[in-house]
MILOPA-68133 format. One line per field, with one value per residue (C-alpha): x, y, z; residue in three letters; residue number from 0. Coordinates in steps of 0.05 Angstrom, whole numbers, plus 5000, padded with zeros to 4 digits. Last residue first. Layout:
X = c(X ...)
Y = c(Y ...)
Z = c(Z ...)
type = c(ALA ...)
seq = c(NUM ...)
***
This chain:
X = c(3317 3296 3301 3364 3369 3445 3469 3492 3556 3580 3654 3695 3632 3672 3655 3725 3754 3791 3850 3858 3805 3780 3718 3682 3621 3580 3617 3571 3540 3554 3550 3592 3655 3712 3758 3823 3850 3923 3971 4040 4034 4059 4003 3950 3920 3855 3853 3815 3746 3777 3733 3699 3629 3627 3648 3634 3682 3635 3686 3742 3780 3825 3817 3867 3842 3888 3879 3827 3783 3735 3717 3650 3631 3561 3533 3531 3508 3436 3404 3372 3361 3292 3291 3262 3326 3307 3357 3371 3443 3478 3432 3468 3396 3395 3380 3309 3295 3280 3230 3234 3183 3152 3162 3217 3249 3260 3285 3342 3344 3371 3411 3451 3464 3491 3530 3569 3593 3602 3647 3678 3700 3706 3748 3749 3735 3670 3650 3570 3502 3444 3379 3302 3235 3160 3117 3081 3089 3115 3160 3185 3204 3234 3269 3304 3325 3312 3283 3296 3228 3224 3274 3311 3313 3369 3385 3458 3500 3469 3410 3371 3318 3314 3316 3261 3210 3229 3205 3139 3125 3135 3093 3040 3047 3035 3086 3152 3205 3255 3290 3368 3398 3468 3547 3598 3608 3669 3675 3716 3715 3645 3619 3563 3500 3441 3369 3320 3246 3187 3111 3149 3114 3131 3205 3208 3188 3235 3289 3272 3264 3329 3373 3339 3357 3430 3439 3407 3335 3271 3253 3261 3279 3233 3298 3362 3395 3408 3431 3474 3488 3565 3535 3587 3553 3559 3604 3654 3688 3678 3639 3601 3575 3548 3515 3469 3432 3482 3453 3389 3352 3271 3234 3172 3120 3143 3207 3237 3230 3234 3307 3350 3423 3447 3415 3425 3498 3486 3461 3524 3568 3540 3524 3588 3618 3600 3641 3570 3538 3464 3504 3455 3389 3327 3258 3211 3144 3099 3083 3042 3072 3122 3168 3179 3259 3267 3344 3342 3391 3352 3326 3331)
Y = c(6287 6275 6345 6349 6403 6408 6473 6514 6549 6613 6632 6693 6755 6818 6858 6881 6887 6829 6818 6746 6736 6666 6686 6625 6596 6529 6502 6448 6441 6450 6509 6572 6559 6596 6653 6668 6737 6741 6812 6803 6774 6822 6846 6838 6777 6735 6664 6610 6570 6532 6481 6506 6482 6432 6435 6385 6400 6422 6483 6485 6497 6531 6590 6647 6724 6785 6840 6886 6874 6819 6792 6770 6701 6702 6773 6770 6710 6721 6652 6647 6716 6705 6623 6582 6538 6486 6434 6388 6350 6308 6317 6289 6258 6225 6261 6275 6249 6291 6339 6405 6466 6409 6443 6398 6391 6467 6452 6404 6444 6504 6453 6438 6507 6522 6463 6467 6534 6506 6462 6514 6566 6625 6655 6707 6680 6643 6572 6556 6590 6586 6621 6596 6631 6608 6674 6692 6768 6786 6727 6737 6818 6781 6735 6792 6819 6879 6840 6783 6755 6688 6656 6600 6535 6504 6453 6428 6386 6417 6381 6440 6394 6402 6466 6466 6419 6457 6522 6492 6471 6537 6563 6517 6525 6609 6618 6617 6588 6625 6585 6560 6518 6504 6494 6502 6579 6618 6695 6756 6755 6729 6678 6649 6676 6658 6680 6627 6649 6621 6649 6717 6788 6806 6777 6832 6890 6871 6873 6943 6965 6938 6968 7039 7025 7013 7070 7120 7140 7152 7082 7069 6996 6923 6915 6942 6885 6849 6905 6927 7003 7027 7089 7072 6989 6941 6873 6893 6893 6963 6954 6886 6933 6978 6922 6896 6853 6808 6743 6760 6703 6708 6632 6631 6567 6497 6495 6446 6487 6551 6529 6527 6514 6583 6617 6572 6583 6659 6633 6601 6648 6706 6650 6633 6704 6734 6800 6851 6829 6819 6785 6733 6724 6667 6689 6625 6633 6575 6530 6533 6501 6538 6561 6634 6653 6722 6750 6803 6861 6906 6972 7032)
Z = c(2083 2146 2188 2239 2292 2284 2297 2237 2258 2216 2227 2226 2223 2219 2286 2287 2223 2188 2142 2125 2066 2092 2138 2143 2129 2141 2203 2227 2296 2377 2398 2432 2389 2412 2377 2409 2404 2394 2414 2394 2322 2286 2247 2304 2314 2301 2322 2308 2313 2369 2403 2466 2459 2394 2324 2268 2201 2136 2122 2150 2217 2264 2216 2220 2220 2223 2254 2276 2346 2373 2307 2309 2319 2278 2256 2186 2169 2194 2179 2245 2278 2306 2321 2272 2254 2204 2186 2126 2134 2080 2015 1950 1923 1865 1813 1783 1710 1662 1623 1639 1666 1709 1772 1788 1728 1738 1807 1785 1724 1770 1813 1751 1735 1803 1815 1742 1762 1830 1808 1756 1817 1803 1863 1900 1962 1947 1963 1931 1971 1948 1954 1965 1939 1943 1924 1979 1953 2029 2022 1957 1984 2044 2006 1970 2030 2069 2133 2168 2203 2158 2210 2176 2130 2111 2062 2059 2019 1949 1911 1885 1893 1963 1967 1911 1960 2025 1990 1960 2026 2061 2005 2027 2097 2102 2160 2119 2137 2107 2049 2035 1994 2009 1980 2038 2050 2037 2054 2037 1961 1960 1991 1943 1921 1881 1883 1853 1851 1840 1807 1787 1779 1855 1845 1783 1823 1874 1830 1807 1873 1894 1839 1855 1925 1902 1860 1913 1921 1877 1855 1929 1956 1965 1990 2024 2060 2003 1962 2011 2014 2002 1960 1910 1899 1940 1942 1907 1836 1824 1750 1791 1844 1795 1755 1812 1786 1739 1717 1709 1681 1668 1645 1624 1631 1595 1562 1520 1460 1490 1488 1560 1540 1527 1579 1633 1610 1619 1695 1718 1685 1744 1793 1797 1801 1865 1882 1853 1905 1881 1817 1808 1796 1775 1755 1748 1702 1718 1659 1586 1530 1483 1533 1537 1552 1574 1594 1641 1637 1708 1690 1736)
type = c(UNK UNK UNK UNK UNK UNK UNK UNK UNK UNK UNK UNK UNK UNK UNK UNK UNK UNK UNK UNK UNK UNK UNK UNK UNK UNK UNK UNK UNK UNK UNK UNK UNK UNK UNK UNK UNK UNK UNK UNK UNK UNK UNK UNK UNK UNK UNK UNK UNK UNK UNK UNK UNK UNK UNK UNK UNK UNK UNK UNK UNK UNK UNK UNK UNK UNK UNK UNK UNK UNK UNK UNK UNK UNK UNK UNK UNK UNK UNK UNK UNK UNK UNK UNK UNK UNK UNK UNK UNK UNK UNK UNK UNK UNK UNK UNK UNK UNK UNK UNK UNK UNK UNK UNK UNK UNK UNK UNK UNK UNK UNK UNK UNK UNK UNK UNK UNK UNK UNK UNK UNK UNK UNK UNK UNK UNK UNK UNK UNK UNK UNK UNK UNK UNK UNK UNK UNK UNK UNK UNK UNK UNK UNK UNK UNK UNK UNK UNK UNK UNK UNK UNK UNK UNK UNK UNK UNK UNK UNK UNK UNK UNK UNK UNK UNK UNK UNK UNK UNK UNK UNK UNK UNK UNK UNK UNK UNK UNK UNK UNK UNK UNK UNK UNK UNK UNK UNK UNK UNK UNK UNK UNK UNK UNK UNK UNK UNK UNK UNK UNK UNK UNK UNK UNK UNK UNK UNK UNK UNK UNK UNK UNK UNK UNK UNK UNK UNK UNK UNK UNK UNK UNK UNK UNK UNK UNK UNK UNK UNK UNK UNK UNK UNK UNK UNK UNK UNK UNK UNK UNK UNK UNK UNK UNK UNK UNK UNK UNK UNK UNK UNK UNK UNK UNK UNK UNK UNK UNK UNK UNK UNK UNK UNK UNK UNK UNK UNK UNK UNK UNK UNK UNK UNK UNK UNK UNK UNK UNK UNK UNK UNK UNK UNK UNK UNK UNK UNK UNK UNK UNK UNK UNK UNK UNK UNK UNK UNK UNK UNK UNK)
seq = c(299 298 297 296 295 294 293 292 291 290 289 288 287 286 285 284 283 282 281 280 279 278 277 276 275 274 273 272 271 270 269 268 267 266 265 264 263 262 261 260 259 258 257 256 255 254 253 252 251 250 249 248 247 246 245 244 243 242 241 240 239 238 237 236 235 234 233 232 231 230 229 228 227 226 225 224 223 222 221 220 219 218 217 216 215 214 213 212 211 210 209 208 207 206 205 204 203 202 201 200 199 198 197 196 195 194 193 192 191 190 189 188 187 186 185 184 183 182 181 180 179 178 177 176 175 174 173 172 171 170 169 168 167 166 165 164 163 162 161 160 159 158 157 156 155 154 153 152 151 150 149 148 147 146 145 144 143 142 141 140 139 138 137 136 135 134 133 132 131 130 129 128 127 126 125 124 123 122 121 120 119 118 117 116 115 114 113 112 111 110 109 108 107 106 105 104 103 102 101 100 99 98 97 96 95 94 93 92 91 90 89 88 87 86 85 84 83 82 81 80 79 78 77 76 75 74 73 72 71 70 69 68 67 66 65 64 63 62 61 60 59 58 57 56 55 54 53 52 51 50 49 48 47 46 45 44 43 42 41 40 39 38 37 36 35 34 33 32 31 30 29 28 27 26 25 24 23 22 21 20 19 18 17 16 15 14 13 12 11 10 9 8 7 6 5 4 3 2 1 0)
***
């Protein structure tokens, strides 16, 4: 298995930063986001090596999906096999290539299921230095949100970075469906952001658009997946939106069945900010509805 990458070597001497997309083959952003990276960047102005891949995992992309035929999720199935299934070859080879990288930008958004308010996100890594180096391109990314979580999760692509100690964060921009040219524009904006950063660019920083930076080191944190589950099939209506404050009890929404006879209410447990929600109406049970992200405040 070998990943499209597009290689840009700058002229002066730098780190070498590997930036993806695609990992689900239903998020577009960073898919254009990244081939305009391409087009703009210009050894140049470049200092170090930059690798783009704007599409990792290709087979997901061809069905339109998240995951690929064998239905395994890439970013639950890293470092991978070389020897196994579609998606585990997809992984290895992406892993081999975060191993060989000084930073690392993975970027995500939603989905066609999902929505999640624009954030950069890092696992809080025991080894301080990296951590540092984490908090420092979160925060240049310059999204509403930085976020850091447990470093424990496993099968990701942060958890191959993290096992390599190379620094790493991912982002996060809407989703459902859509391709969205704000966070088109986000996404490779943030990318110089960090590559100024590191001194791979010249140019000023940008003010700061940071509204909440929280760190959340208990085991689980940063686990979308599993937030609010739907308690049976049916259909899903949100109570609220993305960014709104939440506390104990508020309404999250209701998930019913298709006529309406049976509704399930969905309560919020804690008090924080909704960062995702589940906006493609039909719903499983055990979907994940709403993702809170208690407030435990760092200064920006």
């Amino acid at each position: 298995m070998e990943l499209q990458a597009i290689e840009i070597p700058g002229r002066r001497s730098g780190p070498h930063l590997l930036i993806t997309g695609g990992v689900h083959g239903d998020e577009f952003e960073p898919m254009v986001a990244i081939r305009r990276l391409a087009q703009t960047v210009s050894p140049d102005s470049l200092a170090g090596r930059l690798t783009l891949i704007p599409v990792v995992n290709e087979a997901a992309f061809a069905r339109g999906t998240r995951a690929a035929e064998d239905n395994l999720d890439l970013a639950r199935t890293c470092p991978g096999r070389v020897d196994g299934s579609v998606t585990e070859r997809t992984a290895a080879a992406l892993s081999a290539w975060i191993r060989r990288a000084d930073y690392y930008i993975d970027l995500h958004t939603g989905g066609t299921r999902l929505a999640v308010w624009p954030l950069a996100g890092y696992m809080l890594h025991p080894d301080a230095d990296v951590l540092q180096k984490q908090r420092a391109m979160a925060r240049d990314f310059n999204l509403p949100v930085v976020w850091g979580t447990d470093y424990r999760l496993e099968g990701r692509s942060l958890s191959v970075a993290r096992d390599a100690r190379v620094p790493a964060i991912y982002c996060e921009f809407w989703g459902g469906g859509r391709c969205d040219p704000a966070g088109i524009g986000a996404y490779v904006e943030g990318c110089r952001n960090v590559m100024i950063g590191l001194q791979m660019l010249e140019g000023e920083r940008a003010a700061s658009r940071v509204l909440h930076e929280v760190e959340d080191p208990r085991e689980g944190a940063g686990h979308m997946q599993i937030c609010n589950p739907s308690p049976v099939d049916g259909y899903f209506e949100p109570s609220v939106s993305l960014g709104s404050q939440v506390s104990p009890g508020d309404l999250l929404g209701t998930v019913c069945d298709p006529q309406g006879r049976d509704t399930r209410e969905i309560r919020c447990e804690v008090a924080g900010i909704v960062i995702v929600l589940h906006t493609f109406p039909s719903v499983r049970r055990g979907d994940s509805l709403a993702v809170i992200m208690e407030r435990t405040e760092r200064q920006p």
